[in-house]
Structures are given as structure tokens and as C-alpha cells.
ROFIVEX-689622 format. One record per residue (C-alpha): z, y, x. Coordinates in steps of 0.1 Angstrom, whole numbers, plus 5000, padded with zeros to 4 digits. Example, Ala and Ser with C-alpha at 12.3 -4.5 7.8 and 13.67 -1.06 7.14 Angstrom:
# residues 2
((5078 4955 5123))
((5071 4989 5137))
//
This chain:
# residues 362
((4672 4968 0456))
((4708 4963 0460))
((4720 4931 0458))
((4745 4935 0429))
((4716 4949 0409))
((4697 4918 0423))
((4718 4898 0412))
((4725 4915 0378))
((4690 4914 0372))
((4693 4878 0371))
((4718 4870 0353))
((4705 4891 0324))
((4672 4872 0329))
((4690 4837 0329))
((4716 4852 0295))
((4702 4878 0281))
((4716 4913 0280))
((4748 4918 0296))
((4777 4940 0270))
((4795 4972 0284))
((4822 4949 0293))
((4807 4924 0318))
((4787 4951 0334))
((4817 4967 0344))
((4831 4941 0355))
((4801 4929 0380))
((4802 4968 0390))
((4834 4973 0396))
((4850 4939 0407))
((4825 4916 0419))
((4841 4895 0449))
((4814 4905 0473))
((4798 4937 0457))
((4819 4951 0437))
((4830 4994 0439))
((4866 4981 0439))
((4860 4952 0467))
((4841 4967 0493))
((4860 4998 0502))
((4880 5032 0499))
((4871 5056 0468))
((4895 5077 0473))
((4899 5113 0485))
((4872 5140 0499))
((4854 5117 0516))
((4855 5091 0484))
((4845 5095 0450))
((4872 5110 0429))
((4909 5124 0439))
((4941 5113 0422))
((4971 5130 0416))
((4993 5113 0442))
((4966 5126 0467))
((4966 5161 0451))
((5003 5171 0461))
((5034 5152 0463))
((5052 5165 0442))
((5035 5141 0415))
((5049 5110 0435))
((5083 5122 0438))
((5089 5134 0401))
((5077 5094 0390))
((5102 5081 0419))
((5132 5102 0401))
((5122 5093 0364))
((5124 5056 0375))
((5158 5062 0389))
((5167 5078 0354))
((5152 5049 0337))
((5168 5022 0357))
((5202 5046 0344))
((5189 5043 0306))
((5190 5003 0311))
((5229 5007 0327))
((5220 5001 0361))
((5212 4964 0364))
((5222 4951 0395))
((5185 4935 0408))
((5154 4948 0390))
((5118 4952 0401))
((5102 4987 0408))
((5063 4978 0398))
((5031 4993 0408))
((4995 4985 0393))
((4968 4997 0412))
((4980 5013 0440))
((4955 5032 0452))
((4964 5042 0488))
((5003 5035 0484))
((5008 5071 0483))
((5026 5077 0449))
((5050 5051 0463))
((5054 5065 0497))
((5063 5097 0474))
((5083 5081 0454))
((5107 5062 0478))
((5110 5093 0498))
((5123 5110 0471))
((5145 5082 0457))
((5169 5085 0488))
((5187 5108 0464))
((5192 5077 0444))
((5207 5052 0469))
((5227 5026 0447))
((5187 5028 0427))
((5169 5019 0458))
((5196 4990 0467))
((5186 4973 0430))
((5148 4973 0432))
((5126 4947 0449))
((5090 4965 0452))
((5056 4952 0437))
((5024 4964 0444))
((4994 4944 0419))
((4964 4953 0436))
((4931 4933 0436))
((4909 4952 0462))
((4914 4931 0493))
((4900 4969 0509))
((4931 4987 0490))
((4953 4963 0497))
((4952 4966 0534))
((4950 5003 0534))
((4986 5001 0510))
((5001 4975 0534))
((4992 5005 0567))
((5007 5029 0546))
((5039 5013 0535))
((5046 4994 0566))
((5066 5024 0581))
((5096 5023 0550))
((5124 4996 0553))
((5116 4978 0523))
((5102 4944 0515))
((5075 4950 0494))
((5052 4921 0476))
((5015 4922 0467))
((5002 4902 0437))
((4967 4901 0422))
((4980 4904 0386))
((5012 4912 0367))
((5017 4875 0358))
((5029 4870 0397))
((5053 4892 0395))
((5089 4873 0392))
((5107 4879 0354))
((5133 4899 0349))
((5139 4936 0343))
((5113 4959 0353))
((5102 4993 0356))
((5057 5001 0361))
((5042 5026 0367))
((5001 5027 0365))
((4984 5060 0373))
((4947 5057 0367))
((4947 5021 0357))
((4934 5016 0325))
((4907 5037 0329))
((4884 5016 0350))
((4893 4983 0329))
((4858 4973 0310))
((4852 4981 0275))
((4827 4970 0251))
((4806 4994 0230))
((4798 4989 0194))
((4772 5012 0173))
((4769 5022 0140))
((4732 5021 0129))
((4716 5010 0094))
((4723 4972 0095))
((4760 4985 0108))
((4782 4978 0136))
((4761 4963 0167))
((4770 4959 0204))
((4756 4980 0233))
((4742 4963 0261))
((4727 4963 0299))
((4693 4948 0294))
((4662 4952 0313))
((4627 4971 0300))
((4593 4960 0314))
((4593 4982 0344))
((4625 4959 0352))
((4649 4984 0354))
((4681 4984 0341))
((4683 5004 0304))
((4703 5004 0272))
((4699 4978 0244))
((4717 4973 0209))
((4721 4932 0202))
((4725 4937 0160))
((4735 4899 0160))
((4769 4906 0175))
((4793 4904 0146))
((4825 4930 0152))
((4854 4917 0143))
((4874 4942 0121))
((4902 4946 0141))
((4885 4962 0168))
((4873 4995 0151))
((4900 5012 0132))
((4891 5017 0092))
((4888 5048 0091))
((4860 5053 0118))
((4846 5022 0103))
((4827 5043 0077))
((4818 5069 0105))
((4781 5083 0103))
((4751 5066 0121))
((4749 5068 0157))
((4788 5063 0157))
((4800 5050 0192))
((4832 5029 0195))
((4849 5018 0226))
((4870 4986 0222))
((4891 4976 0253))
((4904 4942 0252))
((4917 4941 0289))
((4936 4969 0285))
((4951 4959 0251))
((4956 4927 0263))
((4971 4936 0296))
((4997 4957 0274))
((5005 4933 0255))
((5020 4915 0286))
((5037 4945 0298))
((5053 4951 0266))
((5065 4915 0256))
((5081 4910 0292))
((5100 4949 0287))
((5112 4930 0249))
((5126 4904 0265))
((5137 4920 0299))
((5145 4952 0295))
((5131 4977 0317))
((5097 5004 0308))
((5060 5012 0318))
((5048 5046 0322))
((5005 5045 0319))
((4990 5079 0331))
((4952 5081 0330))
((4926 5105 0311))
((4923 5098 0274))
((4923 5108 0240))
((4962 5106 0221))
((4941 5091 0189))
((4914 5064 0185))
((4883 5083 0182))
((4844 5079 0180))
((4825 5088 0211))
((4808 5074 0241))
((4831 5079 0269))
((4817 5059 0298))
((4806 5079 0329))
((4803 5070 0363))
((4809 5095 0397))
((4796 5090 0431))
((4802 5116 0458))
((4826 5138 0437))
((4794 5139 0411))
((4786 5122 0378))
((4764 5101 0381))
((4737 5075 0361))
((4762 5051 0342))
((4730 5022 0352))
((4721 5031 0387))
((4733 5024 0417))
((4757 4994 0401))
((4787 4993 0428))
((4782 5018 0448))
((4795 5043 0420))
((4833 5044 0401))
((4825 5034 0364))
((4850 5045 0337))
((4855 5055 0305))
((4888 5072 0286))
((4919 5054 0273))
((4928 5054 0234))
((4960 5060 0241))
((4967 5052 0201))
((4951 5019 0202))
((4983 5013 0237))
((5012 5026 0213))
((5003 5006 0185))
((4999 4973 0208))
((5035 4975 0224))
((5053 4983 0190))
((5035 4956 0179))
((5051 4931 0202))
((5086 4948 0196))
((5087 4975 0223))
((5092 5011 0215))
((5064 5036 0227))
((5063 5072 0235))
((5034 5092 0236))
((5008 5100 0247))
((5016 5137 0258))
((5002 5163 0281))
((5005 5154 0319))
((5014 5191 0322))
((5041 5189 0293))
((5057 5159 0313))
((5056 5170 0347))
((5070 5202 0334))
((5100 5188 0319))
((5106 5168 0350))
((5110 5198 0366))
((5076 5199 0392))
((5072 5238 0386))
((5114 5241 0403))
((5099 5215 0427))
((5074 5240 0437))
((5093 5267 0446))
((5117 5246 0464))
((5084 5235 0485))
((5072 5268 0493))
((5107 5280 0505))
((5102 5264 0535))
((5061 5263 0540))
((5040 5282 0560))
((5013 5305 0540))
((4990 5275 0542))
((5010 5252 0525))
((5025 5276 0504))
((4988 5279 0490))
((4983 5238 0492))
((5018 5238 0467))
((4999 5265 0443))
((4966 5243 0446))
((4982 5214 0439))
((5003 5226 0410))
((4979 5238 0392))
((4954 5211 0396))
((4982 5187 0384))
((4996 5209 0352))
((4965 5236 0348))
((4951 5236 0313))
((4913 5237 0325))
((4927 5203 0351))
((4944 5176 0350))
((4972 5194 0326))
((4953 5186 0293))
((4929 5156 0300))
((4952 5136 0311))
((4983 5119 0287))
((5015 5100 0299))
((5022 5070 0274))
((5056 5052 0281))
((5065 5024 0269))
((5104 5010 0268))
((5132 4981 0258))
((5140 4987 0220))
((5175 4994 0224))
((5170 5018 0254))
((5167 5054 0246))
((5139 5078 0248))
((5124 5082 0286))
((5127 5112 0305))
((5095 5139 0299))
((5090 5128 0262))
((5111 5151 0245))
((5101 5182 0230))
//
């Protein structure tokens, strides 16, 4: 036995079943356990790929809509160019490289990378010790200095924890991590939970037995932030992750390990836990707060109107036949209908008075 499942074990034995949320949490960011905390789950020899590890091009295209952002706000002088988790640093390493076509840009920004993975972090700091910039890590958003601001977060919201509530006959209960007598870890449904009506929209509220709703309060919370500092600041957010572009029923939650999904309850820590972003519930949360929000589109309809498919030619001018077929991977793994094209949405989020955001018009 591992000992994060040790130790969940225990803790559902001294409080009771554990919800979706605080599962999650333990799996993904315990100090000394946790998937997040105790290495690298990126690339072939990781668990999953992102995008700024597929090709480039992805990090460069973000790099040049931030410049035309930073435009859209009429160039403030000193501004912060944000990043929540980081990964590897390669988007930015992208990014930057790109943005020396955008030199008065790069002499406004101060860089911030929000990265809680002590693992991550150091691999980041290897990464982006090469460029001539100062660049700051923080643990959270709330370290980063106010002002005007531009964030980007590419697989982010994903892997925040979410709760799980279940229509059944008595109506609306929570999902749980409890234990059966065999003492392994297995699904329970705690009927005593009351739901507050906020979290499930009203018209999935009356949805049919069996109905599964997934309510993230870090992510809507985290949003909020986001949205209230770009209301008072100025500046924009751009959230890219897998989703759905309206709040839906529908369990969601999977975990991978080795490139394969994997058993959501086995193996707590040692596999990537997440589940897809209502992108709906996002939009709704920053206009709330006074922000306007674009979105959630296509990744393939964005990338496409920043121009990644002239990119590509430009790429393969100059590439051997291997990379000439890495650019043609790549490209279609970021924009292809049957990849990332469809699954994954862009949401941006942006200062009332600034207009729309590159990629968002039709």
C-alpha cells in the first residue's frame, strides 16, 4: 500500500467518506505525495502531452496575441505578462521568442510564473534561466503585485477539484471516496449533503435519475479573482483546457497514467486526475463581477484565426523532411477535428471597456 492511499485510508476512517473535491486534492497536491508534488507528468515519458510540448507554434501564436492585447489596453507603460501553471516553461520560452517582434511589448511586461509544484518549478526556473528576463514565481495569483495584467492558463482548470452531486429518488446527494469491507477504496453517495441551488443550474436541476453534476468551486472562485483584478486593472485572461462550451450533466472525471486511462480510485498520486471545464459556468462568473467574456470556442477556430496554419508553411520552408513532418504532426494534433481541434475551447476574459480579443471573432 502506498502511503497516500495509507494515509487516505485513514482519514476516511477518522471523517467519514472523503467528497470528489478533497480526494483530488490529497491526489493531486498533497505536500509529500501528491501527482503534482513529487515530479514531471509531462511528455512521452510522463502521463499526458500538452500543446506547448506538441509544436511551437502554439507558444508563439499566445506570445503575439498578448502583444495585441497589451495594444487593445493602449500600451501601458509597466504591466505584468502572467502564467498559471507552467508546466515545463515551454509556452513561455515560445512565447518570448516570438515576442522579439514586439520589442517596445517585451520592455512593458514583468513576467510571473504561479506554479505550486516545487518539482515544476525547478524544471521552469532550468528552462527559462537562458532568456534575459527577470521572471518571479508565486504559489498563487494573490502574490502577484496589482496592476494591469495579461494570463494566460493552458490546462489549468482542468485538474482543479470538483465535487460531484447525484440525482437519485430522495434528490440531489454528494458522491464520495469511502471504503467497502474489503477496505478498498470505492464510490459512496452521502444523501445528507444538502446542495445548495446555486451550484446546479435549473434547468439540469429537474434532470432524470442517475443525473451527474460537477460543481467546481476552485475554479469559479479562482475566476472570480482573475476577473475582479482585470475590472479594476485593466488587462485579460485567456483559459484553454478541454471542456464543454455549456453546463451539462455527466460524469467527467478520469484519471491517465502512462499515456492510458486509468482507475479514477487506484493508484491515488501516482496517476493525473481530471475532469472537463464548464466553460459556461467561467463566462457567467467574470460577467458577473463586471468583466466581459468571450467564448468558449474551438481551439482549432482560434489558432486558425491567429494565423498557425501561415505559421506552418513558414516553418516548413526552411525544415528538413523530418521536421517538415513534425510541423504536419503537430498541426494537426493542435487544430485536427478528431484532436485537440474540437475538445478543447479558448475562453478569454477582458477589461469592459477594452474591445474584443484577438481569435474570437467569427
Amino acid at each position: 500500500m502506498s502511503e497516500l492511499l495509507d494515509h487516505l485510508k485513514r482519514r476516511i476512517a477518522a471523517e467519514g467518506p472523503l467528497s470528489v473535491a478533497d480526494y483530488m486534492s490529497e491526489a493531486l497536491a498533497n505536500p509529500k505525495h501528491g501527482y503534482y508534488m513529487t515530479g514531471d507528468p509531462l511528455g512521452k515519458q510522463g502521463d499526458f502531452i500538452t500543446a506547448p510540448e506538441i509544436s511551437q507554434m502554439f507558444g508563439e501564436l499566445i506570445g503575439l496575441w498578448c502583444a495585441t492585447v497589451w495594444d487593445q489596453m493602449g500600451q501601458p507603460e509597466k504591466m505584468s505578462l502572467i502564467e498559471m501553471g507552467p508546466g515545463r516553461g515551454t509556452l513561455m520560452v515560445d512565447a518570448l521568442r516570438a515576442l522579439v517582434m514586439a520589442p517596445t511589448f517585451l520592455d512593458a511586461i514583468e513576467i510571473h510564473m504561479i506554479e505550486t509544484s516545487p518539482s515544476l518549478q525547478i524544471r521552469q526556473r532550468r528552462n527559462l534561466q537562458s532568456l534575459e528576463f527577470d521572471i518571479q514565481w508565486h504559489e498563487s495569483f494573490a502574490g502577484v503585485p496589482e496592476g494591469p495584467f495579461i494570463l494566460i492558463a493552458n490546462e489549468l482548470i482542468d485538474a482543479l477539484p470538483i465535487r460531484q452531486f447525484e440525482k437519485t429518488v430522495a434528490g440531489w446527494g454528494e458522491r464520495k471516496v469511502g471504503r467497502n469491507e474489503g477496505d478498498e477504496l470505492q464510490w459512496m453517495l452521502d444523501q445528507s449533503v444538502i446542495v445548495p441551488d446555486s451550484f446546479i443550474p435549473r434547468d439540469l436541476f429537474e434532470g432524470p435519475l442517475g443525473s451527474i453534476f460537477e460543481f467546481c468551486q476552485s475554479g469559479i472562485s479562482l475566476v472570480t479573482s482573475i476577473s475582479e483584478s482585470i475590472a479594476k486593472f485593466g488587462g485579460a485572461a485567456l483559459f484553454i483546457d478541454y471542456g464543454h462550451t455549456q453546463s451539462a450533466i455527466g460524469d467527467t472525471l478520469q484519471a491517465v497514467k502512462n499515456h492510458q486511462y486509468h482507475n479514477v480510485l487506484l493508484d491515488p498520486g501516482e496517476a493525473d486526475l481530471t475532469a472537463h471545464v464548464d466553460f459556461e459556468r467561467l463566462a457567467e462568473t467574470a460577467r458577473a463581477v463586471g468583466a466581459s467574456a468571450y467564448g468558449a470556442i474551438p481551439q482549432s477556430d482560434f489558432l486558425r484565426r491567429l494565423g498557425i496554419e501561415h505559421r506552418a508553411k513558414q516553418l516548413k520552408k526552411a525544415a528538413s523532411d523530418r521536421q517538415k513532418s513534425e510541423v504536419i504532426s503537430g498541426l494537426n494534433r493542435l487544430i485536427g477535428e478528431n484532436e485537440m481541434g474540437r475538445l478543447f475551447k479558448v475562453l478569454a476574459i477582458a477589461h469592459a471597456d477594452q474591445p474584443m480579443p484577438e481569435g474570437f471573432a467569427g
